[in-house]
C-alpha positions in Angstrom: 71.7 1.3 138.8 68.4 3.2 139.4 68.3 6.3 142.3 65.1 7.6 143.4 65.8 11.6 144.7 64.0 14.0 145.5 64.2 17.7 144.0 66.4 18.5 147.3 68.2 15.3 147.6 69.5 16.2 143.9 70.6 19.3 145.6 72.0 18.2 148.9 74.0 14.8 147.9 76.7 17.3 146.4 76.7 18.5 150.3 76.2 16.1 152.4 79.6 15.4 153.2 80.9 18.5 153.2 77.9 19.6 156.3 77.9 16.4 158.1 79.1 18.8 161.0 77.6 22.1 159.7 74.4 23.3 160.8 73.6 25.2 157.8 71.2 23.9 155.2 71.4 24.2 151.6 68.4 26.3 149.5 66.3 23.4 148.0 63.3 23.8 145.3 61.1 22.9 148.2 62.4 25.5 150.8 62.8 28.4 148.3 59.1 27.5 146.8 57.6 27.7 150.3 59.0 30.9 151.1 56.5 33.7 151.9 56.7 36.2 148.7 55.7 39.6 149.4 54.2 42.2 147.2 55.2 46.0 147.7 53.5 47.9 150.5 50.9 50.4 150.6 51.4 53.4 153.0 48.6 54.8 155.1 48.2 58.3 154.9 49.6 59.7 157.9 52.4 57.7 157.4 52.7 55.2 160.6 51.3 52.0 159.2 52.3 49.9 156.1 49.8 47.2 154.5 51.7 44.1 152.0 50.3 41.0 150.9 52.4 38.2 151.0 52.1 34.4 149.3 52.6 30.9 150.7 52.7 27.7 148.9 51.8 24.4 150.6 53.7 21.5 149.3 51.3 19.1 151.0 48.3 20.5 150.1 50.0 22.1 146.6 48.1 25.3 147.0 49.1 28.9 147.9 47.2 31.7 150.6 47.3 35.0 150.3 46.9 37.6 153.0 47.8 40.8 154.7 50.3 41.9 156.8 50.6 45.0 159.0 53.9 47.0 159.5 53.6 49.6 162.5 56.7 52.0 161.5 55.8 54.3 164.2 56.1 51.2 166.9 59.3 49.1 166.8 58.5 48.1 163.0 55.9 45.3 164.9 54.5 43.0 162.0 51.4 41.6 162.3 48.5 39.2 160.6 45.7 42.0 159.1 44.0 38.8 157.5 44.3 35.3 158.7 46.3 33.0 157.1 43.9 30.6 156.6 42.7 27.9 152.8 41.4 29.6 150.4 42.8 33.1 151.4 43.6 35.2 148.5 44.0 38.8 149.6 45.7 41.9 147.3 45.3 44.8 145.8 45.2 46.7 149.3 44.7 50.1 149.7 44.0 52.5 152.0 40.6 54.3 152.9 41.8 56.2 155.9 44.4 55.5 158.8 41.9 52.5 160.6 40.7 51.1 157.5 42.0 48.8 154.5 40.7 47.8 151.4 41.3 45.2 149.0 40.5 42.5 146.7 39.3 38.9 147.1 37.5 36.8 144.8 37.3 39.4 142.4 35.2 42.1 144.9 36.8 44.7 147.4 36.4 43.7 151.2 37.0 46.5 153.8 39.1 45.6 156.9 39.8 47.8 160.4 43.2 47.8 161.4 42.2 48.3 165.2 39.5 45.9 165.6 39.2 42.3 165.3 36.1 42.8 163.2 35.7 40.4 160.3 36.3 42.0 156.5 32.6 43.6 155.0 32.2 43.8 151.5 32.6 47.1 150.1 31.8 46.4 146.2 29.1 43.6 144.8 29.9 44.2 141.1 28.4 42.0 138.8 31.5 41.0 137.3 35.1 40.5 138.8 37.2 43.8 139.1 40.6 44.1 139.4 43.9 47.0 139.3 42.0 49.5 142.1 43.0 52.6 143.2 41.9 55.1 145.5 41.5 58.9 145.7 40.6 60.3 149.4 39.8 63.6 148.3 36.9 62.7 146.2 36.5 59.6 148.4 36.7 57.7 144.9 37.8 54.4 143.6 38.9 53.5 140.1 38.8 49.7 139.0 39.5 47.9 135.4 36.8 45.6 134.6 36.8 43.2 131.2 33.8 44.2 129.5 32.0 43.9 125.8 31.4 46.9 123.7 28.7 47.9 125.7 31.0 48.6 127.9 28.6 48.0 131.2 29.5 45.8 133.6 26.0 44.3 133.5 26.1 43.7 130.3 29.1 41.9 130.4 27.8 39.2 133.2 24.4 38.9 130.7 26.4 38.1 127.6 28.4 35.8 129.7 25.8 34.0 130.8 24.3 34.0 127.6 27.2 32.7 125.6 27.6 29.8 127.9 23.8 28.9 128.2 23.7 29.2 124.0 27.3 29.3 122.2 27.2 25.6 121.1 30.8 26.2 119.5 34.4 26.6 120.6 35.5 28.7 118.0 37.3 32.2 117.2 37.5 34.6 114.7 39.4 37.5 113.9 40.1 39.7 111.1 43.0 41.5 112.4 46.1 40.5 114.1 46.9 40.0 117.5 44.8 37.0 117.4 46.7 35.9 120.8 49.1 37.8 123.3 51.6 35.7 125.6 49.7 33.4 127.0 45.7 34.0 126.1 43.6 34.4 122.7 42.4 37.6 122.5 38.7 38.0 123.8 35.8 40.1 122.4 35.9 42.0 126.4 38.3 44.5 126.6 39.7 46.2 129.8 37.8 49.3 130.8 38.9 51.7 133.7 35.6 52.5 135.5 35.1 54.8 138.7 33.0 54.5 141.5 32.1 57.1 144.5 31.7 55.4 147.7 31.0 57.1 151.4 30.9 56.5 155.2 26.6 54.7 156.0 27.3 54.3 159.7 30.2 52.5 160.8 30.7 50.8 157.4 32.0 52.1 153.5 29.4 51.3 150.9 29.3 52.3 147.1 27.3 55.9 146.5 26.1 55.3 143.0 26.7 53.6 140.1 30.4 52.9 138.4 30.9 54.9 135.3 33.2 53.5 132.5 35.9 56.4 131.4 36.3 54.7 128.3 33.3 54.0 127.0 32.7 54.4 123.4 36.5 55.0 122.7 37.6 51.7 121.7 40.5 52.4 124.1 41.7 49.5 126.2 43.6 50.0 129.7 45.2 48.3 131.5 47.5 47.4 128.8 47.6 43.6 128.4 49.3 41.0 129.2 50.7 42.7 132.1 48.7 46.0 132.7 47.7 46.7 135.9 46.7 49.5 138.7 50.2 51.4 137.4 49.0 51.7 133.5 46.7 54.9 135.1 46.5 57.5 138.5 44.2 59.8 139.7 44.5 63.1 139.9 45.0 64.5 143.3 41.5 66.3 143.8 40.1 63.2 142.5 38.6 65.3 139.0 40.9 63.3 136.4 42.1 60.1 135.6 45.6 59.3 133.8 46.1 56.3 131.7 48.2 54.3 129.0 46.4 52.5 126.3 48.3 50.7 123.2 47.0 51.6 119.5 43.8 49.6 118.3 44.8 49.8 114.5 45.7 46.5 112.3 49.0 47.5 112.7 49.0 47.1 116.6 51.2 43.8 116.2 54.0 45.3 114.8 54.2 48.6 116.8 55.0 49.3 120.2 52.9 53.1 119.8 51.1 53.7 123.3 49.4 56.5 124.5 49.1 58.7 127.2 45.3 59.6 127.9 43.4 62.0 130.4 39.9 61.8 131.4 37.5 63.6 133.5 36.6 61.8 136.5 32.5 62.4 135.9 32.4 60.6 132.5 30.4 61.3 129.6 33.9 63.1 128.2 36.3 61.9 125.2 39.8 61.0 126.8 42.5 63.5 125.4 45.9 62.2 124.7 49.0 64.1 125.7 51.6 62.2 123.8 49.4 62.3 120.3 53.0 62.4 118.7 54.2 59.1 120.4 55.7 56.6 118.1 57.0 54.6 120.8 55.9 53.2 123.9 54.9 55.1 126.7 54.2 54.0 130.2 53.9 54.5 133.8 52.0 58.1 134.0 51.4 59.7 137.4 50.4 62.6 138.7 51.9 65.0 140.4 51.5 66.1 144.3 50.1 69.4 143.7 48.0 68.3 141.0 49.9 70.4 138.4 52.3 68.1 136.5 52.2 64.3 135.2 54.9 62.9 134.6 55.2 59.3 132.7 58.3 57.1 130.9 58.5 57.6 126.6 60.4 55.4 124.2 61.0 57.0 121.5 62.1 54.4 119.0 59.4 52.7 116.8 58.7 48.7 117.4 61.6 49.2 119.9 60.6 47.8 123.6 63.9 48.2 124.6 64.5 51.7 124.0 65.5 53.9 126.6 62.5 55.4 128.6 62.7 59.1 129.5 61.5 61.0 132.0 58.3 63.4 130.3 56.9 66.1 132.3 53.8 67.7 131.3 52.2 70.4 132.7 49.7 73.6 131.4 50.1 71.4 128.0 53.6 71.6 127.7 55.7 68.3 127.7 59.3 68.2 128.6 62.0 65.4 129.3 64.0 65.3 132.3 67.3 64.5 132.5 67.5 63.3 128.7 71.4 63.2 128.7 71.1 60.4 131.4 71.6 57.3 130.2 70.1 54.8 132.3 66.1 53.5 131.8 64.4 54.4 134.6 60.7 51.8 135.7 59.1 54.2 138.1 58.4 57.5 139.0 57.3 59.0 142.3 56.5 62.9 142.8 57.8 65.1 146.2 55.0 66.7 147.5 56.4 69.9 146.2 56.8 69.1 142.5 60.5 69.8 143.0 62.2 66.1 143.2 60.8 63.2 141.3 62.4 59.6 142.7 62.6 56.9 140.2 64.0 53.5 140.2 66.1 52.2 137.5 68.6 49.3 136.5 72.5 50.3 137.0 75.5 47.5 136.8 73.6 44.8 138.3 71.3 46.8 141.0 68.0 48.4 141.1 68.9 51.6 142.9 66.7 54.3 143.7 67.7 58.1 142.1 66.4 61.7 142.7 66.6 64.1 140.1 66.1 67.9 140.8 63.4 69.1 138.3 65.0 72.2 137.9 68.9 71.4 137.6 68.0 67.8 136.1 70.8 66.3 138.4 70.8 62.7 138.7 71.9 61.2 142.5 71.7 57.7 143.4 69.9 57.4 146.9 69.9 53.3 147.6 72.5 51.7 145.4 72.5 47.8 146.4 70.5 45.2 145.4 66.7 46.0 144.2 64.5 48.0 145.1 60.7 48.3 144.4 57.5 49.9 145.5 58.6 53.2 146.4 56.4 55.3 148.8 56.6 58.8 150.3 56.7 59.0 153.6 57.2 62.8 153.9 59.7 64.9 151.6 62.9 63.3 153.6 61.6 59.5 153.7 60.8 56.9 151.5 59.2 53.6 152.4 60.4 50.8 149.7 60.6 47.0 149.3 64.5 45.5 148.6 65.5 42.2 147.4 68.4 40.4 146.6 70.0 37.1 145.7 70.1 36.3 149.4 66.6 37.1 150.6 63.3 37.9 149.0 61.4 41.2 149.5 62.0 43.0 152.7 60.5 46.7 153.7 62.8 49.3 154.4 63.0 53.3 154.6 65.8 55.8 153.4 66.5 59.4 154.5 67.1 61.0 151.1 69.4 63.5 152.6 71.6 61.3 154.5 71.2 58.1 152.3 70.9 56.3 155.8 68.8 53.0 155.7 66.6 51.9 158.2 65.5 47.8 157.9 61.3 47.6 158.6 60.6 44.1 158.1 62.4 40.9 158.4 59.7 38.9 156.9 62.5 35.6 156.0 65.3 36.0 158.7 64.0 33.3 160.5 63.1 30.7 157.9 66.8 31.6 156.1 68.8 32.1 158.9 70.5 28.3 158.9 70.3 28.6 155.1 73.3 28.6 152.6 72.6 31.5 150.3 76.3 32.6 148.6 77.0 36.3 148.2 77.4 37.3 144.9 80.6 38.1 143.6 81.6 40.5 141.0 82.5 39.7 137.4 84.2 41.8 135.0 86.4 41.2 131.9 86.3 43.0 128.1 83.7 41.6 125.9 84.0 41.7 122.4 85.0 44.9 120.6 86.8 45.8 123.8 83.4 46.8 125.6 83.0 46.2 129.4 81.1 43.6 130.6 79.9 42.6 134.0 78.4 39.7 135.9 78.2 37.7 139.4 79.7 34.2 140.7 78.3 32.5 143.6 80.6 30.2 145.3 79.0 27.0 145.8 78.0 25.3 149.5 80.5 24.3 151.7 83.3 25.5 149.7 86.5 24.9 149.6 89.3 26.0 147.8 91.7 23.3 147.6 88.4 21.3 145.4 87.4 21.6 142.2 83.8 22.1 141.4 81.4 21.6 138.3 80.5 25.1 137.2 76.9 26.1 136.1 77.1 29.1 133.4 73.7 30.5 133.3 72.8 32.9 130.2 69.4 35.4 130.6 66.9 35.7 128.5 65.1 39.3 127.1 67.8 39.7 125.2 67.6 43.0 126.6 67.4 42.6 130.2 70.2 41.5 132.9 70.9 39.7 135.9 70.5 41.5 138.5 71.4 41.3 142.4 67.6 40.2 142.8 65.7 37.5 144.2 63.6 35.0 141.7 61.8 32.2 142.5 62.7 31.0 138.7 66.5 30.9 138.1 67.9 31.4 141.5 71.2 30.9 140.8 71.6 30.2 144.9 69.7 26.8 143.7 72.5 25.6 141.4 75.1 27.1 144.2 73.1 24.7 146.9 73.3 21.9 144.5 77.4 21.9 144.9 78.0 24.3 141.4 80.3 27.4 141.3 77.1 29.6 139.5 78.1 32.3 137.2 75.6 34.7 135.6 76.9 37.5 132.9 75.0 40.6 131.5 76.6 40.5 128.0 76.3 42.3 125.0 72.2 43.3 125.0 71.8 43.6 128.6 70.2 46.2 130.5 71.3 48.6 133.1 74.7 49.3 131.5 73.9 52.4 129.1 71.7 51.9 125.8 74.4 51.7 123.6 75.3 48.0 125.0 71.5 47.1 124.7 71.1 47.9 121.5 74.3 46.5 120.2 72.6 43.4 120.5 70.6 44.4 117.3 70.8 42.3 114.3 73.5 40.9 116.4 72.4 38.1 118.0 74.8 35.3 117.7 78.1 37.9 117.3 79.0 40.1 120.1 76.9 38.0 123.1 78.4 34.8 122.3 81.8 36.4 121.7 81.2 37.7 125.6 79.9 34.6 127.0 83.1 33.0 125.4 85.3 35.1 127.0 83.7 35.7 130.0 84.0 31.3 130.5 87.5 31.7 129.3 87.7 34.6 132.4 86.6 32.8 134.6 88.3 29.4 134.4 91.9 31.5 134.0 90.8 33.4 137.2 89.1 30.5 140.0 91.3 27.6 139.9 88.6 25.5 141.9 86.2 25.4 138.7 86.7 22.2 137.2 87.2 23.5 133.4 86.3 19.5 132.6 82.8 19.8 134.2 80.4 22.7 132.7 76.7 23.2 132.0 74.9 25.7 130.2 71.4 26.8 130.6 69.8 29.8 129.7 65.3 30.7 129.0 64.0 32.5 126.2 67.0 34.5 124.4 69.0 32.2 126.7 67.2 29.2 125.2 68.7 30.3 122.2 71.9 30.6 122.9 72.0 26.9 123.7 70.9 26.3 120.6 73.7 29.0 119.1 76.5 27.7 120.9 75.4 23.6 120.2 75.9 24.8 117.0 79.3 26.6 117.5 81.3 25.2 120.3 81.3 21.7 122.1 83.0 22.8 125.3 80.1 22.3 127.4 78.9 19.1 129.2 75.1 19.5 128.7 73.2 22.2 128.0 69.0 23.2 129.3 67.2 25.0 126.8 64.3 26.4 128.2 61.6 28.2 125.8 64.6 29.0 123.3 64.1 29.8 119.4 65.1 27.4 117.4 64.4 28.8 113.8 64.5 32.8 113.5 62.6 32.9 110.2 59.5 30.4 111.9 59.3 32.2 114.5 58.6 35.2 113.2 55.5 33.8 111.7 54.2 32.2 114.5 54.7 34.8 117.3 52.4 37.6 118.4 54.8 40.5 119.4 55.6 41.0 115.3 57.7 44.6 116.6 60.1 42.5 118.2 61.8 40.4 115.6 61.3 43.3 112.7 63.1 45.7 115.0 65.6 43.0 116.1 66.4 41.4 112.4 65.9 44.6 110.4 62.2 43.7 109.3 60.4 41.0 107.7 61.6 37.9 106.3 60.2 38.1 103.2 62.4 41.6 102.5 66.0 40.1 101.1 67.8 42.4 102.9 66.4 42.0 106.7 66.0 37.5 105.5 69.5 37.4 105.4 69.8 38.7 108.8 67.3 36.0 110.0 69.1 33.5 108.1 72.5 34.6 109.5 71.3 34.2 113.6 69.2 31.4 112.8 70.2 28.5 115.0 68.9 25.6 112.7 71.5 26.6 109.9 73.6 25.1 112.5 72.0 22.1 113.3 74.6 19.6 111.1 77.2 20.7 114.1 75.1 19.7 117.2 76.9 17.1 119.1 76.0 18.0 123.1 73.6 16.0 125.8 70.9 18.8 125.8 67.6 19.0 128.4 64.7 20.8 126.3 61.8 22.2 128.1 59.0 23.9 126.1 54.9 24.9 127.8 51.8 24.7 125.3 50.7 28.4 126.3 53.6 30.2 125.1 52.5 32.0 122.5 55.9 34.9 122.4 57.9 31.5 121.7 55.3 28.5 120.6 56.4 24.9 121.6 56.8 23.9 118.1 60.6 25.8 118.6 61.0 23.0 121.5 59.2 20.2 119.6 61.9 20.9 116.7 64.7 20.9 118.9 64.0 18.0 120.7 63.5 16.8 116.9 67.0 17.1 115.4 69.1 15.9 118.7 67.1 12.7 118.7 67.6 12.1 115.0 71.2 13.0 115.4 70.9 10.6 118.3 72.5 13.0 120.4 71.1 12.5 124.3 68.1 14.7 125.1 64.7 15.1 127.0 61.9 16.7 126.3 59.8 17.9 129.4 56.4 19.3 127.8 54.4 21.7 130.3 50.5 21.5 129.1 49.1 24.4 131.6 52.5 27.0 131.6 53.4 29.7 129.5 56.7 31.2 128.7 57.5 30.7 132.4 57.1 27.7 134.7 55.1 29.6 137.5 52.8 27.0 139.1 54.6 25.6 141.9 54.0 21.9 141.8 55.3 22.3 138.1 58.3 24.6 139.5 59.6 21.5 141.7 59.3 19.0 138.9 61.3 21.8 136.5 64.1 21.9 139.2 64.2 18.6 139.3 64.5 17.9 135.8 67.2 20.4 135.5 69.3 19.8 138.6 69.2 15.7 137.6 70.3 16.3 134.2 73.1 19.0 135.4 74.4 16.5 137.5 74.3 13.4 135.3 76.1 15.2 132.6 78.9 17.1 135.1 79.3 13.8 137.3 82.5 13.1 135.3 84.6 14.8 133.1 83.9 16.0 129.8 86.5 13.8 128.2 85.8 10.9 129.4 82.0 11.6 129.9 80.0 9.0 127.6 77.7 10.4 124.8 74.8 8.0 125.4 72.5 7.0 128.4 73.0 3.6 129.0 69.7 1.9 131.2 72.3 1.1 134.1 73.3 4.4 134.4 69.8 6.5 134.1 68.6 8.5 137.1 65.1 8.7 138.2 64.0 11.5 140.1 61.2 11.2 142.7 59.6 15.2 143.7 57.4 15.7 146.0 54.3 14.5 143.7 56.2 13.5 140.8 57.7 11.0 139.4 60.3 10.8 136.4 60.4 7.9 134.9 
């Protein structure tokens, strides 16, 4: 028997009969994938008007638009269109120039939009190259940009060499003499990001450019932003528009196996060597911005060697003396916003499961959670009382709101989704908690699955995070929604073990050198608490899927336990010592192992976590899904995974992603990943484990038909 589904008909037969009646619908691939996704807002400067972007993928025409949206927080919250949402839109970056007027990015160049006028968007910048990460200082009527650029470090320059190397380079090769010769998901280029700064002014009714853009960095074999991920938060400028802040990683050999970042400062008018005010910094640093008045920047320190999951603290520098706030706190904060006063800072930062928002008193150094459910994001000041913020959480994407930081009252700003989820079935989570191993409290969610009903018994899906140091939060994603797997008829749990994040340093770094001990002893018992504590989970009928660290827990436990139905390894290590060799981040496995394989004392470690010394035990159905452009995990991990279950002739698929790196982001690739997983989760939990068979017979294989895919 052949079935032909679609991603959301693998989601809703589970359903079906249980909402023949009901009006709600379930959240399919398709419907969460088309959802508008919001970025954070920008805040004009009196206050009364918010600016976000927001994305929306077409499933017919498998491409995304980008465009603006205006919040009026002074009138009845009204939301608006600032740019069209028409093809081809792709609208960020936006920023204020006054109260009427917007800026931001398209194709590379920085468009100027009036908020009170249906004039069409004028160009504001005609670079010669793409910029990006902009920023923009009112007081000195100043902009500051990254550009990619060769050691010239002009941006001519750079589109002449361009030009040249295509018109002449005959070859496709690379060379390098120094490690990283690739980072995530790119080969390291001879351009390097620069910061550059650029006056501009009021000629008539429009905003041009006054002058040419000066690189802050030339000469200085700095890069910033930071890649992969830097951006318009790796620097600030000063408030009178004379300085410019900014992270950049070391340059030396050894910039593969250390995290050491500095924090730099630079005069606004160029021709000045940057000066760093961290020159002691062994860790990484991150996040700098200034200060209201000017005075003070403040800016998040690691203080641990090759350790990126080290604590941040809260540094305050000012007159060239550096302090840390709050150092007795043990949470890890992400951002940091000023008072206009210098006397609160507000800072956002993982705690059990939330992203809450905190204020800490620079003088007393107490610590008060302001917002503490779900996650919040984007944090602007409104005035000393009110901040304007984005929240998300695993029932609905990004959403605006405000708080009164006295009162810790609320206010909703935006209800950008309420329409579109309204008749969707989005579970609430429910909390999770149990003693891991070595007695140590550990915490999680379960989602109840649609239509549910107590007297049933349901197939669970028991979902394991990657990182290792990171956590499940109470957060929207458009990868691993766990409200997919509840729509698709599964009781969903989700568990921060041993490692996680947001639970106090000492349970993130007890994951050290401790990979397959204390988190699988957690996961084990956290099953085991749940299955004594919800009689409707069908203890017969489990899957396991985790990503990344996650990926190789499926590999751990295949190795250690056959008490699930199937397992999903996504982008998972399969051999520690390997992959060592072959990733780029070398700080993350010495730090995590005890140092390099080659040292007896730290290869032992490798060879004690290393899933294929456990390969001889593998015995369960297991989905394997690898990308070409991961480079943190390369797909030779997958390719030898896939390897050993189909010589052990254990049931397996391999689904190979050409174009993706260590996450599935393109949307028409998104669908066919759901639907690969959903199918094989519900092949493999259709029956019970005991009398579930151990091969695929042809009479009994499922073929899955997405919206431009087909599995065969």
């Amino acid at each position: 028997m052949r079935l032909i589904l679609t991603a959301a008909a693998v989601v809703t037969m589970a359903t079906s009969v249980l909402h023949a009646s009901a009006a709600v619908k379930p959240l399919t691939p398709e419907l969460m994938l088309t959802l508008a996704r919001p970025s954070t807002a920008s805040l004009s400067p009196n206050g009364q008007l918010a600016v976000f972007s927001a994305s929306r993928y077409s499933i017919d025409t498998n491409k995304s638009i980008r465009n603006l949206h205006l919040v009026n927080l002074a009138s009845n919250n009204s939301l608006s269109d600032l740019t069209p949402q028409i093809p081809d839109t792709n609208h960020d970056n936006a920023l204020w120039l006054d109260n009427d007027h917007v800026a931001f990015l398209s194709k590379g160049q920085l468009f100027v939009k009036s908020v009170f006028s249906n004039a069409e968007p004028y160009p504001l910048t005609h670079f010669p190259i793409d910029i990006s990460s902009v920023k923009f200082n009112k007081a000195a009527n100043l902009i500051a940009f990254s550009a990619a650029v060769y050691a010239d470090g002009s941006l001519a320059g750079a589109k002449e060499r361009d030009e040249h190397l295509k018109d002449y380079k005959k070859d496709t090769a690379l060379a390098f003499d120094t490690l990283m010769v690739r980072h995530w998901d790119e080969f390291i280029q001879e351009k390097k990001n620069n910061i550059f700064v650029a006056s501009i002014k009021k000629n008539g009714d429009k905003f041009v450019v006054d002058g040419e853009a000066i690189n802050l960095l030339l000469n200085t074999g700095l890069e910033s932003p930071v890649i992969p991920f830097g951006d318009q938060g790796d620097f600030d400028i000063s408030p009178d528009g004379k300085e410019l802040v900014f992270v950049s990683k070391i340059n030396t050999p050894d910039n593969a196996w250390q995290t050491t970042t500095h924090i730099y400062t630079v005069p606004t008018v160029g021709g000045a060597a940057p000066k760093s005010i961290n020159p002691e910094s062994v860790g990484a640093a991150s996040h700098p911005v200034y200060s209201a008045t000017g005075k003070s920047i403040a800016y998040l320190q690691m203080l641990k060697p090759q350790y990126e999951a080290d604590r941040n603290r809260i540094v305050v520098h000012t007159n060239g003396h550096s302090r840390i706030v709050a150092k007795d706190w043990n949470r890890s904060p992400s951002s940091i916003l000023f008072d206009s006063k210098d006397e609160t800072i507000f800072v956002t930062a993982e705690d059990k499961g939330h992203v809450k928002i905190f204020q800490i008193d620079l003088e007393t150094e107490t610590v008060e959670a302001i917002v503490s459910e779900h996650a919040q994001s984007g944090l602007n000041l409104i005035d000393d009382n009110t901040i304007l913020y984005s929240t998300a959480s695993l029932t609905t994407p990004n959403d605006l709101f405000t708080v009164d930081v006295k009162s810790k009252d609320t206010q909703r700003r935006t209800h950008v989704h309420a329409d579109t989820l309204a008749s969707v079935h989005l579970s609430k989570p429910e909390d999770i908690n149990f003693k891991g191993d070595e007695g140590r409290d550990i915490h999680g969610f379960l989602l109840k699955p649609i239509g549910f009903d107590p007297s049933k018994k349901y197939p669970l899906a028991f979902i394991v995070h990657g990182g290792p140091q990171s956590a499940f939060n109470d957060n929207w994603s458009t990868r691993w929604n766990p409200n997919i797997f509840a729509s698709a008829g599964f009781v969903t749990v989700f568990l921060n073990p041993t490692g996680s994040t947001g639970y106090g340093q000492e349970l993130t770094d007890a994951i050290n050198n401790n990979w397959g001990g204390s988190p699988y002893i957690d996961l084990m018992k956290g099953l085991d608490h749940v299955l004594e504590t919800h009689s409707y989970i069908d203890q017969a009928r489990i899957a396991a899927l985790g990503a990344s660290y996650g990926g190789y827990m499926m590999n751990w436990i295949n190795g250690h336990t056959d008490r699930f139905n199937c397992l999903v390894n996504h982008d998972g290590i399969f051999d520690t010592k390997n992959g060592f060799y072959a990733t780029e981040e070398l700080y993350f496995p010495e730090h995590e192992y005890g140092g390099v394989p080659w040292d007896p004392k730290a290869r032992e470690n490798y060879e004690r976590w290393n899933p294929a010394n456990f390969v001889q035990n593998w015995k369960t159905p297991t989905l394997v899904i690898h990308s070409d452009k991961d480079y943190r995990l390369p797909v030779t991990e997958g390719l030898s995974t896939f390897t050993v279950l189909q010589r052990k002739g254990i049931p397996s698929r391999l689904v190979y992603f050409p174009d993706e790196n260590h996450w599935v982001l393109k949307a028409a690739n998104s669908l066919r990943w759901h639907a690969e997983v959903l199918n094989w989760i519900q092949k493999w939990t259709a029956h019970p484990k005991s009398s579930a068979s151990t091969t695929s017979s042809d009479d009994e294989s499922i073929e899955v038909l997405t919206s431009q895919v087909k599995l065969n």
